[in-house]
C-alpha positions as CSV (number, residue, x, y, z in Angstrom):
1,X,-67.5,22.1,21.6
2,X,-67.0,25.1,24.1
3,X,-66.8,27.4,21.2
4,X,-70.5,29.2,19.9
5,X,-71.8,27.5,17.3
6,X,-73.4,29.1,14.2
7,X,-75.2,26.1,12.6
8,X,-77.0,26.4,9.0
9,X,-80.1,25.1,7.6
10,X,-78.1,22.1,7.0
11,X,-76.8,21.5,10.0
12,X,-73.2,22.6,9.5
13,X,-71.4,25.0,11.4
14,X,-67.7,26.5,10.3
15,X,-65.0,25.8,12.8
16,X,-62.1,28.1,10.6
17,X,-61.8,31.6,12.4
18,X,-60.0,32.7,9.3
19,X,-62.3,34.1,6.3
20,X,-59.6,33.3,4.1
21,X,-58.8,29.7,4.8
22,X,-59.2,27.6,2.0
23,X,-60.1,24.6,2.2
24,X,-62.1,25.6,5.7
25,X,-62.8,23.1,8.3
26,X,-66.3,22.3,9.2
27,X,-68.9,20.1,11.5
28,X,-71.9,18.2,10.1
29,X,-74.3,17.8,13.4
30,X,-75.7,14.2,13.2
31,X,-78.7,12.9,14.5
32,X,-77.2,10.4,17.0
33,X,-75.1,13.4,18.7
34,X,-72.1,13.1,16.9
35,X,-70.5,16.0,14.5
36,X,-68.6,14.8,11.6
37,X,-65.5,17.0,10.8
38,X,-65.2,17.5,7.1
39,X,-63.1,19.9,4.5
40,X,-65.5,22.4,2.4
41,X,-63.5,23.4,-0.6
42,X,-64.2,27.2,-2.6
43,X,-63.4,26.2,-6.2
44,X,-64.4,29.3,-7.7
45,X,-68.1,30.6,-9.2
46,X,-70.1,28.8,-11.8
47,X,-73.0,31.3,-13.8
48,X,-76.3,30.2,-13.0
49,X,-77.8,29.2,-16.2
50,X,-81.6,30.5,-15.3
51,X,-80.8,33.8,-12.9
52,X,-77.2,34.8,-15.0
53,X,-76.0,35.1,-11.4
54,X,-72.6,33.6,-10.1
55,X,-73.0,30.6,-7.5
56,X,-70.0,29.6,-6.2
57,X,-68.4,26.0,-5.9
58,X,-67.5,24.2,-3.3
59,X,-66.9,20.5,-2.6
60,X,-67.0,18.4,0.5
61,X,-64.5,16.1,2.1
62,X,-65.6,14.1,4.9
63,X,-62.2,13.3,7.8
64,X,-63.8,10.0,8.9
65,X,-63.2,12.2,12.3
66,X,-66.5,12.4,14.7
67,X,-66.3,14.9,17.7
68,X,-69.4,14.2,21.0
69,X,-72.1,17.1,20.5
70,X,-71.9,17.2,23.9
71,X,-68.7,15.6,25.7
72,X,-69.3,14.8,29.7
73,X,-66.6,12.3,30.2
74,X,-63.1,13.5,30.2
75,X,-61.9,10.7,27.5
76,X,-64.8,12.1,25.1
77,X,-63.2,15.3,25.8
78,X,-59.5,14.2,25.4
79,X,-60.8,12.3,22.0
80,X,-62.6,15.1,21.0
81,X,-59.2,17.3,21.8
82,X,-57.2,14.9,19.4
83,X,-59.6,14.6,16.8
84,X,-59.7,18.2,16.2
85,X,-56.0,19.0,16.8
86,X,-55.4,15.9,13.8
87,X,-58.4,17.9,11.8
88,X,-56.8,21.4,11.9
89,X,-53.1,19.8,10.7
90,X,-54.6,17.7,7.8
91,X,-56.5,21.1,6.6
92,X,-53.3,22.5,6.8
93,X,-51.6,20.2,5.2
94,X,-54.2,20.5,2.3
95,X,-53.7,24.3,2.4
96,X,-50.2,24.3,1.4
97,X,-51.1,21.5,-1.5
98,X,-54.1,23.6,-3.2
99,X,-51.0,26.8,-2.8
100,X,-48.7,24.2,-4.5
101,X,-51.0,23.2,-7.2
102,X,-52.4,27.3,-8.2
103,X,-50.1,29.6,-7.1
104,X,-46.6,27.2,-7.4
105,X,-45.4,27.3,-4.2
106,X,-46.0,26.0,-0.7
107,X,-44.5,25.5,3.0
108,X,-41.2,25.0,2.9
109,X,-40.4,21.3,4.0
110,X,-38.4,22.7,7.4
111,X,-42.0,23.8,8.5
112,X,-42.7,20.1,9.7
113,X,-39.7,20.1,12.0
114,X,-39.3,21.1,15.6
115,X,-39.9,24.6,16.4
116,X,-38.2,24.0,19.7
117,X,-35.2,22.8,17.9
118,X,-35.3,26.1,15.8
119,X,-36.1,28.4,18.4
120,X,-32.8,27.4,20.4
121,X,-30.9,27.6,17.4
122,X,-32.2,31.2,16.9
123,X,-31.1,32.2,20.3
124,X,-27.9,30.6,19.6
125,X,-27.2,33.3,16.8
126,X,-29.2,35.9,17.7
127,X,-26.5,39.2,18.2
128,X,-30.0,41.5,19.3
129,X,-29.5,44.0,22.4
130,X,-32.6,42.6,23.9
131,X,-30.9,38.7,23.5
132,X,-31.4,38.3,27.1
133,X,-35.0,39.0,27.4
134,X,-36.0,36.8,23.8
135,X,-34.1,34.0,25.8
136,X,-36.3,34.7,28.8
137,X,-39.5,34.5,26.6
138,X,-38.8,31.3,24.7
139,X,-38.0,29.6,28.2
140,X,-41.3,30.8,29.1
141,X,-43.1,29.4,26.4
142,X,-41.2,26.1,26.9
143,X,-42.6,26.1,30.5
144,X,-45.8,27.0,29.0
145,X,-46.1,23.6,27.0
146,X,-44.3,21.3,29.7
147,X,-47.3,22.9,32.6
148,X,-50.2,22.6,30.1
149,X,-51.7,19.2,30.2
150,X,-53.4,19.8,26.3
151,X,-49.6,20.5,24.8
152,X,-47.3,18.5,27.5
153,X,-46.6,16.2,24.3
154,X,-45.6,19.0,22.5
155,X,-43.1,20.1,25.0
156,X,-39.9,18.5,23.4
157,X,-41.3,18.3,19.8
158,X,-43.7,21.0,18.4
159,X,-43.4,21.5,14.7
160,X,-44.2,25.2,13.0
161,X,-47.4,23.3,11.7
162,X,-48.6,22.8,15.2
163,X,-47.8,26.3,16.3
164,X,-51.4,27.2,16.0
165,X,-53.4,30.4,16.9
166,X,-55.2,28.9,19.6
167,X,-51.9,27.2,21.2
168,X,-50.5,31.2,20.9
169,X,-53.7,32.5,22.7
170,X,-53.4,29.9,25.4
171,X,-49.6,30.7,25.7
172,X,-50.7,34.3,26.5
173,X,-53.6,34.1,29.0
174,X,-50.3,31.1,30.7
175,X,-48.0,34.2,30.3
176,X,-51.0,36.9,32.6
177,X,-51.3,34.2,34.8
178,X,-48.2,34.0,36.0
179,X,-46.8,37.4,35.6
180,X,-47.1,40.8,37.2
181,X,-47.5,44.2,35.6
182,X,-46.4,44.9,32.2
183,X,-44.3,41.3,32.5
184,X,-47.0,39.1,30.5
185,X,-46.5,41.9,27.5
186,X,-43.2,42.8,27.2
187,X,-42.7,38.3,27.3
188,X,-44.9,37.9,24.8
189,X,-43.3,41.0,22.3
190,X,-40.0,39.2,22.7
191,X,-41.5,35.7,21.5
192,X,-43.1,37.4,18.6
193,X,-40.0,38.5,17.6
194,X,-38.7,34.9,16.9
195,X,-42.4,34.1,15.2
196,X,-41.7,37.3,12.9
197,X,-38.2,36.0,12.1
198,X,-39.6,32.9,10.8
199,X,-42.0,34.3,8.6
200,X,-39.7,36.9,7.2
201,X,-37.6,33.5,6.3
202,X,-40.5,32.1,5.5
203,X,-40.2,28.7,7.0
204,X,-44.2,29.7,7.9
205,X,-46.4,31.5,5.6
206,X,-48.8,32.3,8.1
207,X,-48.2,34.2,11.1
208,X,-50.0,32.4,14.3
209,X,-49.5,35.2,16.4
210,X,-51.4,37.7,13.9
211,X,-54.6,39.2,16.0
212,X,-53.6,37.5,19.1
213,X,-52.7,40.5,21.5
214,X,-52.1,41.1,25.2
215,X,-53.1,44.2,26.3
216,X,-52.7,46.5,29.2
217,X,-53.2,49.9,30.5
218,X,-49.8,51.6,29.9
219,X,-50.6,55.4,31.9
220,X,-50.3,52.7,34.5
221,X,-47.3,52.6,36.2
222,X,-47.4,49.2,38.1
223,X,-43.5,48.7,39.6
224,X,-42.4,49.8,42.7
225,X,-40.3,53.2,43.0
226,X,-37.9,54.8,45.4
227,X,-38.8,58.0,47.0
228,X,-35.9,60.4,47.3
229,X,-35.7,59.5,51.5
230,X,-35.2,55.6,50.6
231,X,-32.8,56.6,48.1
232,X,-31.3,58.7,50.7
233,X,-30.8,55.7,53.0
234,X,-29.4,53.5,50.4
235,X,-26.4,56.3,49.9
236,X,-26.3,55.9,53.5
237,X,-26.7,52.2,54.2
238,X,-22.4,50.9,54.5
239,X,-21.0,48.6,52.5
240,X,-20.5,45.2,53.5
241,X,-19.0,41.8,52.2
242,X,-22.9,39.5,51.5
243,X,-24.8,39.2,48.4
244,X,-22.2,41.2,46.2
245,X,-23.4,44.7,47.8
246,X,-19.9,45.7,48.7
247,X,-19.1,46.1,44.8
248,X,-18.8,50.4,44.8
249,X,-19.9,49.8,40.8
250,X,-23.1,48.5,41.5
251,X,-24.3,51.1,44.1
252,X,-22.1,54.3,41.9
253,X,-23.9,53.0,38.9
254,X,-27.4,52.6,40.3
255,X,-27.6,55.7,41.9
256,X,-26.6,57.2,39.2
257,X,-29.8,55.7,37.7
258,X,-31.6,56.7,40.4
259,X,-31.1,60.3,39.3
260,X,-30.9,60.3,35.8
261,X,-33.4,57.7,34.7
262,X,-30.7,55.8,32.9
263,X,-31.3,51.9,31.6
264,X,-29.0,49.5,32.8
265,X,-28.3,48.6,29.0
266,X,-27.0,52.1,28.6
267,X,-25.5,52.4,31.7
268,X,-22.9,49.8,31.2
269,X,-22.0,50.7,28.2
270,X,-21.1,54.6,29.3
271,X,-17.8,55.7,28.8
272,X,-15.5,58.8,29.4
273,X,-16.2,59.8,26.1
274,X,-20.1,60.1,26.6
275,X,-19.1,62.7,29.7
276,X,-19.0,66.5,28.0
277,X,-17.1,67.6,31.8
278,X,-16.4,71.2,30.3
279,X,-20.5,71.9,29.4
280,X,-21.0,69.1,32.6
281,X,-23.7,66.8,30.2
282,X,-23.2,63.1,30.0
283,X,-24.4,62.3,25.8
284,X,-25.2,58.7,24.4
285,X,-27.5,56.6,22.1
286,X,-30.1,54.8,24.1
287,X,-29.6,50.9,22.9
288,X,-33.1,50.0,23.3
289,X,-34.0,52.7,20.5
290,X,-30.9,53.2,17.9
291,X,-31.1,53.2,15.0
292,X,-35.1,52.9,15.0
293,X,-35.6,56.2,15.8
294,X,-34.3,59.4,15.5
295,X,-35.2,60.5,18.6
296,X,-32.4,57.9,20.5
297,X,-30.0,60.6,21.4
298,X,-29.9,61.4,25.2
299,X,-28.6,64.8,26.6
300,X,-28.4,64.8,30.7
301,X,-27.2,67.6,32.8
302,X,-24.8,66.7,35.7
303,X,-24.5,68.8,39.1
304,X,-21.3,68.3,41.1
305,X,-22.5,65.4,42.8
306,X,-23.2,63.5,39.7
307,X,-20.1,64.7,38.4
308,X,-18.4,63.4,41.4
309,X,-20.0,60.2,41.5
310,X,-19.1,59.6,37.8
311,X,-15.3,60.4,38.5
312,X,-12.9,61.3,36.0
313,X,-10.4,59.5,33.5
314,X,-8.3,60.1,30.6
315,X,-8.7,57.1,29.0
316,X,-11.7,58.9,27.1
317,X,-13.0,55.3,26.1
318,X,-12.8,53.1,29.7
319,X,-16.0,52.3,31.0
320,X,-17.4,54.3,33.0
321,X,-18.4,51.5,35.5
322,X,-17.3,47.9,35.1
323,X,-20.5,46.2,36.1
324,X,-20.7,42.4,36.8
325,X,-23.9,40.3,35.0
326,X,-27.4,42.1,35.3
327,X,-28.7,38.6,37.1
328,X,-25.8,39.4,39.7
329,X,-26.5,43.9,39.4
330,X,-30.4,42.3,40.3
331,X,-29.0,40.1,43.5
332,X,-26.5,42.6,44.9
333,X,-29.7,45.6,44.9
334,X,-32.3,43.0,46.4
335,X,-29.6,42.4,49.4
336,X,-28.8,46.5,49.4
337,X,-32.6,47.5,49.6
338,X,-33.3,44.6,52.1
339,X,-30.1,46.3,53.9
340,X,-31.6,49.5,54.4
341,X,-34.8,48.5,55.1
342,X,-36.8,49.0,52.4
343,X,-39.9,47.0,52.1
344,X,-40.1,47.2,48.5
345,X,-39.5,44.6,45.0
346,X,-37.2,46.8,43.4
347,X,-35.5,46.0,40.5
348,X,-33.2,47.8,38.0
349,X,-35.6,49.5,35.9
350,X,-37.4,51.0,38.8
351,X,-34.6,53.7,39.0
352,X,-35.6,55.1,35.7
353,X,-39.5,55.2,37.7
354,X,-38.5,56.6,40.9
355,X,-36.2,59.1,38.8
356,X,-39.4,60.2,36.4
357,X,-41.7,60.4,39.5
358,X,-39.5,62.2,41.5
359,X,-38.4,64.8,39.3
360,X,-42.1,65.7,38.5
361,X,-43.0,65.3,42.3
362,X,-40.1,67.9,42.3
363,X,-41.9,70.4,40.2
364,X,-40.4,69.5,37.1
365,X,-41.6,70.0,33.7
366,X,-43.2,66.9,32.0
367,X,-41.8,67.5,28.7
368,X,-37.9,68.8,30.2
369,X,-38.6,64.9,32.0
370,X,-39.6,63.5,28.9
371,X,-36.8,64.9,26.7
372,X,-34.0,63.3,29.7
373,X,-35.8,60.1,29.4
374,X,-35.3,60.0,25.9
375,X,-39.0,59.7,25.4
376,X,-40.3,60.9,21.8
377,X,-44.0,61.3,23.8
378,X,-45.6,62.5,26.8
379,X,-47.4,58.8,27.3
380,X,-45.1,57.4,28.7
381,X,-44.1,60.3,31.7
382,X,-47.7,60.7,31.8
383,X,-47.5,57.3,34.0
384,X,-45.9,59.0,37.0
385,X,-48.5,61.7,37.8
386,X,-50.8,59.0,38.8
387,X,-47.7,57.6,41.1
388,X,-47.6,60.8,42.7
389,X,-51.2,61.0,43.1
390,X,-50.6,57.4,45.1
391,X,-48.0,59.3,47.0
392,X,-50.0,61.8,47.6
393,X,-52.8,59.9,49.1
394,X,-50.1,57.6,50.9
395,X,-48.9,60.6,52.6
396,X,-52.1,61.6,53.6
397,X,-53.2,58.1,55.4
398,X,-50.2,58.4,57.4
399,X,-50.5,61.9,58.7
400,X,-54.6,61.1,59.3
401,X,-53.0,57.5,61.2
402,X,-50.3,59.1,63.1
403,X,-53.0,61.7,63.8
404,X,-55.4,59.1,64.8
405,X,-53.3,57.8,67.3
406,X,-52.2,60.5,69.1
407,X,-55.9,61.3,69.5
408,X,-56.4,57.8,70.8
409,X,-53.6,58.6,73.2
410,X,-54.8,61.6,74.6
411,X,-58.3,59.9,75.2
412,X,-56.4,57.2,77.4
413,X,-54.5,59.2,79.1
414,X,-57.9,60.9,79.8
415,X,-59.5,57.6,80.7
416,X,-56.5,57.0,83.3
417,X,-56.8,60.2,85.0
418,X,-60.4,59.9,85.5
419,X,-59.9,56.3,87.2
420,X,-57.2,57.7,89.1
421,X,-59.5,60.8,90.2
422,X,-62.3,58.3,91.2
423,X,-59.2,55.6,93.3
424,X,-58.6,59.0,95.3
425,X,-62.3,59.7,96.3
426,X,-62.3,56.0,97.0
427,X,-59.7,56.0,99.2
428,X,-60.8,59.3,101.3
């Protein structure tokens, strides 16, 4: 076992990490360095006839399952693996009996059938705003069990029963390992979701993902951003006819991004009627928080060139901009920033970054920034002072490099003067 041990008097040491698991699941080291797996049963308190004290009862029920003390060999560990994943469904299984039996009910029958099966199905129906990225998630759990050598048999087959705590821990240090920033997290909220429609259906009782959290530093911002110059030279980079970045609605709507701080989910859902021309403020609902909060209403000043960039129509409820797929939005920017030359990953959402850093690199108030974000706290906002600190310091390299250099320039052209003084002496 890789796990720490804390044996008894007796030898026994309690492999449930839950307090409240009844029956619990346990080890009985033996003397010929074996453990035997057994169930230990709470069946209530008993007064002590002598001491008029409680003692509780408990019972014992061996598996017939024995795990190596001390595995070296990979098919001890692989038996060892087995014999505990067929130990923690039969406790379970008894579990849900002992719920049966004293409280009248117990898992629903649907819990023993494929949570893969399920899972697509709830994607199927699911009319959420955020269908997209829950679709994203599962797929990465899916990925998850088809790499991982432990649950590859699960892959087209897992049942809620074998959705465990531990599989959901491994799932998330899968999910840091092959993700960047804040991508691990905001993949793992999305499959929650799913595991907290299930319970709230209550095809499981318990939730597996309860206590099992990935956590990260969020007055970090970690994507890229545009300064106002490279948003300067995608205005000015020309359209052309490859990778979709000739579409006028891509590049109108992202700028427009760029210097409002606008999500794509908002931004293609904008109409005329959201644009107040005569008080020049565009007004809407952010998606991501309506009708959760009451702070999801969104008031933006526009300037002439916004207002110009935005147009005008008097069909009051046309969109605003008739925008393709966000997986081909995402393609038609990577070709545009590669076209102006901007060495950068830069996706959608880094428009609502660059605008938030560049508005308070602009002098801006961080609550007036907050407030166009939509943003019921400073937390958030509070993530692009330490950008510009970055920019800061980035600006200061390259004045102390091109500095540098043109030190190291004058010193050779000191050097070559020198030799050229000393060929002339030569010479004479």
């Amino acid at each position: 076992m890789s796990v720490a041990k804390k044996v008894r008097k007796d030898g026994v040491y309690i492999i449930s990490a839950d307090k409240a698991d009844n029956p619990k699941l346990c080890a009985k080291i033996l003397s010929n360095g074996m453990e035997s797996l057994f169930l230990e049963y709470y069946m209530g308190y008993k007064i002590n006839d002598k001491s008029g004290k409680p003692t509780p009862l408990k019972r014992r029920e061996y598996l017939g399952l024995r795990l190596y003390k001390n595995p070296r060999k990979p098919e001890e560990k692989e038996q060892n693996r087995q014999y505990m994943e067929l130990a923690k469904n039969i406790r379970y299984t008894k579990a849900q009996e002992m719920l049966k039996s004293t409280m009248g009910y117990s898992l629903p029958q649907n819990a023993k059938s494929s949570f893969i099966d399920w899972s697509k199905g709830y994607l199927a129906k699911t009319v959420k705003k955020d269908a997209r990225m829950m679709k994203m998630a599962l797929n990465w759990f899916y990925r998850f069990l088809a790499d991982s050598p432990e649950y590859k048999m699960y892959k087209d087959a897992l049942t809620f029963q074998q959705l465990t705590k531990d599989l959901i821990t491994d799932f998330t240090i899968y999910l840091q390992a092959h993700s960047k920033g804040e991508g691990a997290k905001s993949k793992y909220q999305r499959f929650k979701k799913c595991i907290n429609y299930a319970v709230e259906q209550e095809i499981i009782v318990r939730n597996p993902c309860k206590g099992v959290t990935i956590k990260v530093d969020d007055k970090v911002l970690r994507k890229d951003i545009l300064t106002t110059d490279e948003i300067q030279r995608l205005i000015d980079t020309p359209l052309d006819g490859q990778g979709g970045s000739m579409n006028p609605e891509i590049r109108r709507a992202f700028i427009l991004c760029c210097y409002t701080g606008i999500r794509f989910c908002d931004v293609k859902d904008l109409t005329y009627r959201n644009v107040d021309f005569a008080n020049r403020v565009l007004t809407f609902e952010q998606n991501k928080t309506k009708g959760h909060s009451s702070n999801s209403g969104v008031s933006i000043p526009l300037n002439d060139y916004l207002l110009n960039l935005i147009g005008y129509d008097d069909n009051r409820d046309k969109k605003i901009f008739v925008l393709p797929s966000y997986t081909m939005c995402v393609k038609s920017l990577r070709h545009w920033v590669k076209k102006a030359g901007i060495n950068k990953h830069i996706t959608w959402h880094c428009a609502r970054h660059s605008f938030g850093t560049n508005a308070l690199n602009g002098g801006a108030n961080v609550k007036t920034v907050a407030s166009i974000m939509g943003h019921s706290g400073l937390q958030y906002v509070e993530r692009y002072t330490r950008a510009i600190d970055s920019l800061k310091r980035e600006a200061i390299d390259n004045l102390f490099q091109k500095s540098q250099q043109t030190a190291d320039k004058e010193d050779l052209e000191r050097q070559i003067a020198e030799l050229q003084a000393q060929l002339e002496k030569l010479k004479k």
